[in-house]
C-alpha positions in Angstrom: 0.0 0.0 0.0 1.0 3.4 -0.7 2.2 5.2 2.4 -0.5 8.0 2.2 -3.4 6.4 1.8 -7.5 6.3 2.8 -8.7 5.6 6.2 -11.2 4.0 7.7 -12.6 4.8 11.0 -15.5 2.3 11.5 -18.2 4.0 9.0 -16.2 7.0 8.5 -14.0 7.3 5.7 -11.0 9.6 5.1 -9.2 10.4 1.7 -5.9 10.7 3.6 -3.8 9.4 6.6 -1.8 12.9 7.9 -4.1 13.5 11.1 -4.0 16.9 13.2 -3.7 15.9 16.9 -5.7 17.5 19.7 -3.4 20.2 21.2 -4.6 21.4 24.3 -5.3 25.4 24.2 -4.2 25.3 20.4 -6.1 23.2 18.4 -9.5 25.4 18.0 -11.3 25.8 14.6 -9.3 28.6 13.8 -6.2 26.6 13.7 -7.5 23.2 12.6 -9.1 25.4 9.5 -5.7 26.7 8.3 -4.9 23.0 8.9 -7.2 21.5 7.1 -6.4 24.3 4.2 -2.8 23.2 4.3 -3.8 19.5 3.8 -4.8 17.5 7.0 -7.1 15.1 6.7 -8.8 14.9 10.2 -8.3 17.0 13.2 -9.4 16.5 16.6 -10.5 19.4 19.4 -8.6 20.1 21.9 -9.9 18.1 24.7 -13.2 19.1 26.3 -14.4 18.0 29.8 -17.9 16.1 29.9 -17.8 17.7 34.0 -17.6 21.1 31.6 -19.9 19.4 29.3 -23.0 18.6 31.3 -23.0 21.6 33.0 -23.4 23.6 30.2 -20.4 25.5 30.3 -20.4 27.8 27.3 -16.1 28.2 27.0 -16.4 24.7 26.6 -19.0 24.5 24.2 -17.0 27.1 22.1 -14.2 24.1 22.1 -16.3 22.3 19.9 -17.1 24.7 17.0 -16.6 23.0 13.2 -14.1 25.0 11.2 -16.1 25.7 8.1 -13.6 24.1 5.7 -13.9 20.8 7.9 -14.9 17.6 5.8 -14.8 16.1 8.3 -13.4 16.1 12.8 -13.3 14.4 16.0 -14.5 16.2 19.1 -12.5 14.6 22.1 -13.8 14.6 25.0 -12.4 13.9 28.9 -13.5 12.5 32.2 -13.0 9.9 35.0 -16.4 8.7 35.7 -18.5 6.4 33.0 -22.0 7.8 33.3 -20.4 11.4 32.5 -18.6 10.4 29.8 -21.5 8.9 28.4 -24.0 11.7 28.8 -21.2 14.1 27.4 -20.9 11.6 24.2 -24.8 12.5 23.9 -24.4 16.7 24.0 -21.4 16.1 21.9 -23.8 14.3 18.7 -27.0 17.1 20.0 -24.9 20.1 19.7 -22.2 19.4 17.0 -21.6 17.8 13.5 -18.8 15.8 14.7 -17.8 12.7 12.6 -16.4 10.9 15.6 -15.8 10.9 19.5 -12.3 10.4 21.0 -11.6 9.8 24.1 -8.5 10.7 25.8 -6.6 8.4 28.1 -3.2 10.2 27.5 -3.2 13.8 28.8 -0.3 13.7 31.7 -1.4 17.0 33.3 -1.7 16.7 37.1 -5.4 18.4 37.3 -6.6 15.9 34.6 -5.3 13.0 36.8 -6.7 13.8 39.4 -10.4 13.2 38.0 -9.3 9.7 36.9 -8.9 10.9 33.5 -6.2 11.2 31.0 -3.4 9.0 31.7 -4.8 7.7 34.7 -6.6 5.7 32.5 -3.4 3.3 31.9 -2.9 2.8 34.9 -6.7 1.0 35.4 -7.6 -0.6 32.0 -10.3 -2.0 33.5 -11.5 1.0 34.0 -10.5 2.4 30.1 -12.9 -0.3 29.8 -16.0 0.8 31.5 -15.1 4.8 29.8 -14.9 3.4 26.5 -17.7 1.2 26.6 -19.8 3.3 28.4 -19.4 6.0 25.5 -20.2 3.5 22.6 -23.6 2.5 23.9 -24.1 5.9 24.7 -24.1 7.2 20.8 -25.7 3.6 19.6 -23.3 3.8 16.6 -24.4 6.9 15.1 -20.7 7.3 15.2 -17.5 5.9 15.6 -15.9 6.4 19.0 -12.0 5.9 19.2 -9.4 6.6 22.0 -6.1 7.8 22.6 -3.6 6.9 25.3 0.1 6.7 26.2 2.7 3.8 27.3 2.1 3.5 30.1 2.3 5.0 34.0 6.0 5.0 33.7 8.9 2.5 33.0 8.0 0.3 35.7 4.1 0.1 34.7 4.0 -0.3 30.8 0.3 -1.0 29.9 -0.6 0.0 26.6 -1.2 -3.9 25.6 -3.7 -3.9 28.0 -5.0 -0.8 27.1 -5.7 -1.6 23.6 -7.5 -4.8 24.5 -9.7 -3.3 26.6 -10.3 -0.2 24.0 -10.8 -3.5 21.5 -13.0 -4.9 23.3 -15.1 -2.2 24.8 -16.1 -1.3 21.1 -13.2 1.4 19.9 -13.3 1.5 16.0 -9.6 3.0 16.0 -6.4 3.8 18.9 -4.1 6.3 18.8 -0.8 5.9 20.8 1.6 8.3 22.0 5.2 6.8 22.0 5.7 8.2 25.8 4.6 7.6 29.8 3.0 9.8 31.8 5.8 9.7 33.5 8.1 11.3 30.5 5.0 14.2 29.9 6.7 15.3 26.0 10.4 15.1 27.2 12.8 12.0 26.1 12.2 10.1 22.9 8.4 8.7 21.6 9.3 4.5 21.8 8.0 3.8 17.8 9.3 0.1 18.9 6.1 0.0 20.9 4.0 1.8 17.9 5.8 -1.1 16.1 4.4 -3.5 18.8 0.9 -2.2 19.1 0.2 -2.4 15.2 1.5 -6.1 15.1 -0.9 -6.7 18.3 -4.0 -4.9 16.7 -3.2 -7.0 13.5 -3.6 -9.9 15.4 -6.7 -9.1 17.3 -8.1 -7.4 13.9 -7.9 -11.5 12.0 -9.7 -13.2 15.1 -12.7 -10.7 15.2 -12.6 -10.1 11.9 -12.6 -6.8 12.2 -10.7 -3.5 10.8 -9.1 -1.3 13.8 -6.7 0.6 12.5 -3.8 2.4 14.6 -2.7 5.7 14.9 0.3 7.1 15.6 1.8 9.7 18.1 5.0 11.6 19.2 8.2 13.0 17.6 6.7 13.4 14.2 7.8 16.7 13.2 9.3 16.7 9.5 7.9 15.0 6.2 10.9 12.7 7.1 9.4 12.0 10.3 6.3 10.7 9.3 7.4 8.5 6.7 9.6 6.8 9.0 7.0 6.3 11.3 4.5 4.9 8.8 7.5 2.2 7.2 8.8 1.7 10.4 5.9 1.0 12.5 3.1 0.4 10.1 0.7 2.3 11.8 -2.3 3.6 9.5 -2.3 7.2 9.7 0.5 10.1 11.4 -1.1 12.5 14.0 0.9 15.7 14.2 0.8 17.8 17.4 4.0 20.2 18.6 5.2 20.1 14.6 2.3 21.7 13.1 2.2 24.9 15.1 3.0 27.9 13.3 3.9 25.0 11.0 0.5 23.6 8.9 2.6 23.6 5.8 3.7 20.6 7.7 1.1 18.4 5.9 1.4 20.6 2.2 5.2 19.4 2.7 4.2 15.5 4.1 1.7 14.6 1.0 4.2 16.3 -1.3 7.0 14.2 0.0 5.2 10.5 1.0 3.5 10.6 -3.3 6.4 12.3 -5.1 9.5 12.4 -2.7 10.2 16.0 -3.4 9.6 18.5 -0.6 8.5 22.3 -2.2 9.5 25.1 0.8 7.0 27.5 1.4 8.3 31.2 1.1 8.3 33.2 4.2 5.4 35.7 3.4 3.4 32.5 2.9 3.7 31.8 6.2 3.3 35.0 7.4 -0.6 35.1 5.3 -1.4 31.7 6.9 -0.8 33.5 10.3 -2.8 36.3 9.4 -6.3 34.1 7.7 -5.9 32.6 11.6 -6.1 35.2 13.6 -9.2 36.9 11.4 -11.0 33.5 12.5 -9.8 33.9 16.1 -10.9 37.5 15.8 -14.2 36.1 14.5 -14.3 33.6 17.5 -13.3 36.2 20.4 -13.1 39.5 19.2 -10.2 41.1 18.4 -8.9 41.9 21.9 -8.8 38.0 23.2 -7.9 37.2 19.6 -4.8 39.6 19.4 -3.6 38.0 23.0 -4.3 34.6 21.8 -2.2 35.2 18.8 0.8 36.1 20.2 1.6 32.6 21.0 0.5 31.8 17.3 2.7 34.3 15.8 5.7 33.6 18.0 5.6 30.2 16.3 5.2 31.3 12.9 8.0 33.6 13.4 9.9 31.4 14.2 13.7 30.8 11.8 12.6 34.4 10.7 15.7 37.3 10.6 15.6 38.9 13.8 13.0 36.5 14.9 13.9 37.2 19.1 13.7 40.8 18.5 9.9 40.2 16.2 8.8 38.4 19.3 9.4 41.2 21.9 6.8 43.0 19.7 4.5 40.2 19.3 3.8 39.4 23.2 2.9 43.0 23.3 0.5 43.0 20.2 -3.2 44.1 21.1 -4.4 44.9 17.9 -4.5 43.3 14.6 -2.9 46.5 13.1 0.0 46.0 15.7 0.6 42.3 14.2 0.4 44.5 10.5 3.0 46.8 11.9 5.7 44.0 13.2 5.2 41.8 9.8 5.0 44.5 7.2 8.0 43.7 5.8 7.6 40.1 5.3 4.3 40.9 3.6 
């Protein structure tokens, strides 16, 4: 098979396997619509909590927005107790178009563990179990409910064979794995040897259901190069970007380019600079332009980034307040 390739996620298909990965306080529609502009073939939401959820908390509600440019996302969603999860999974279909559900068993934040959710969810696959399972009855197919999660713990407590049986068996039509632990949070090196491991184990499981689960795969993918090593090195289905794509969503432009011709085009710098600017007009859509310009800085810091003078443009940006202030500092890129 070709390396980019279709995917299937239970009913849902996509024409391509270069996923956007669900960055916490990054991934909104603006950014997953410049995203999906640039070539990614599903995106996910940042992570929304179904305690958020069920209370009707509007922030979290405007977590969930479609970019408009979206064939097709997944909203992912984040909890420690079953019955929650499941009633979230239920707002999620009432209130959104979403194509799929993901649940997320690999956040390492401390507040998120502390709920029983994220990562602590490797730790208790038995209870991954009763999440997972809980969520698929709760949407009664309408659609396809995956979930992501890490290693393990840490070194001493690697479960993410256990995890993927009981995401198998709970009903999951896809996993996603981050290479790391809890225990690592994004420092040290992503383990594609367990990747490797997970793929040949889904393979396995996949032949004596007879079923199609395919895997996903997470952590130090950050180049074209990157992800075709992960995809011929561990045979995973489909590449999720996360850290690589900010200020970066040329990133998936450049991975197509390079995994169906083996050239890689570079994208001139005012390019860049224009991709910045169509994001912020959405965030400025989203918040108005005052929580839009402060949310951009971060956004534009990236982009900047391997610019000329590029510590000296970033003194400027975290002081931006206005979108004619973010004109000023890039005029002469544009």
């Amino acid at each position: 098979m070709d390396l980019y390739h279709p995917v299937k996620i239970g009913s849902l298909s996509l024409s391509g396997n270069l996923f956007l990965a669900p960055v916490a306080g990054y991934s909104d529609r603006a950014f997953r619509s410049i995203c999906a502009e640039c070539g990614a073939d599903f995106a996910y939401t940042e992570m929304v909590s179904s305690e958020a959820l069920t209370r009707n908390n509007e922030k979290t509600e405007n977590l969930m927005l479609r970019a408009p440019n979206e064939k097709a996302y997944a909203v992912q969603i984040f909890g420690g107790n079953a019955e929650t999860m499941a009633e979230a999974a239920r707002i999620v279909l009432e209130r959104t178009s979403a194509e799929c559900i993901d649940i997320n068993g690999g956040c390492p934040v401390p507040k998120i563990i502390k709920s029983n959710a994220g990562s602590a969810l490797t730790r208790d696959p038995d209870h991954l179990f009763k999440i997972v399972s809980s969520v698929v009855k709760a949407v009664e197919g309408r659609v396809p409910v995956t979930v992501k999660f890490r290693l393990g713990w840490d070194s001493e407590n690697i479960t993410w064979k256990e995890c993927a049986d009981a995401a198998i068996k709970a009903g999951a039509a896809a996993m996603t794995m981050h290479g790391r632990t809890r225990a690592q949070g994004y420092e040290g090196k992503a383990d594609w040897n367990a990747l490797s491991e997970l793929v040949k184990f889904v393979k396995e499981k996949n032949l004596d259901l007879n079923k199609e689960i395919p895997v996903f795969g997470s952590g130090d993918a950050f180049t074209p190069e990157d992800a075709k090593r992960m995809l011929e090195e561990t045979g995973v289905d489909a590449v999720m970007f996360a850290r690589g794509a900010m200020g970066n969503p040329f990133l998936f432009t450049k991975t197509k380019e390079f995994l169906t011709k083996g050239t890689i085009t570079e994208i001139p710098v005012e390019k860049r600079i224009q991709a910045g600017f169509r994001e912020l007009e959405l965030l400025v859509q989203d918040h108005g332009e005052l929580a839009a310009c402060r949310e951009g800085r971060k956004r534009f810091c990236a982009y900047s980034k391997g610019l000329d003078g590029s510590a000296a443009l970033r003194k400027e940006i975290v002081a931006a307040e206005r979108v004619d202030d973010y004109k000023k500092i890039f005029e002469k890129f544009l």
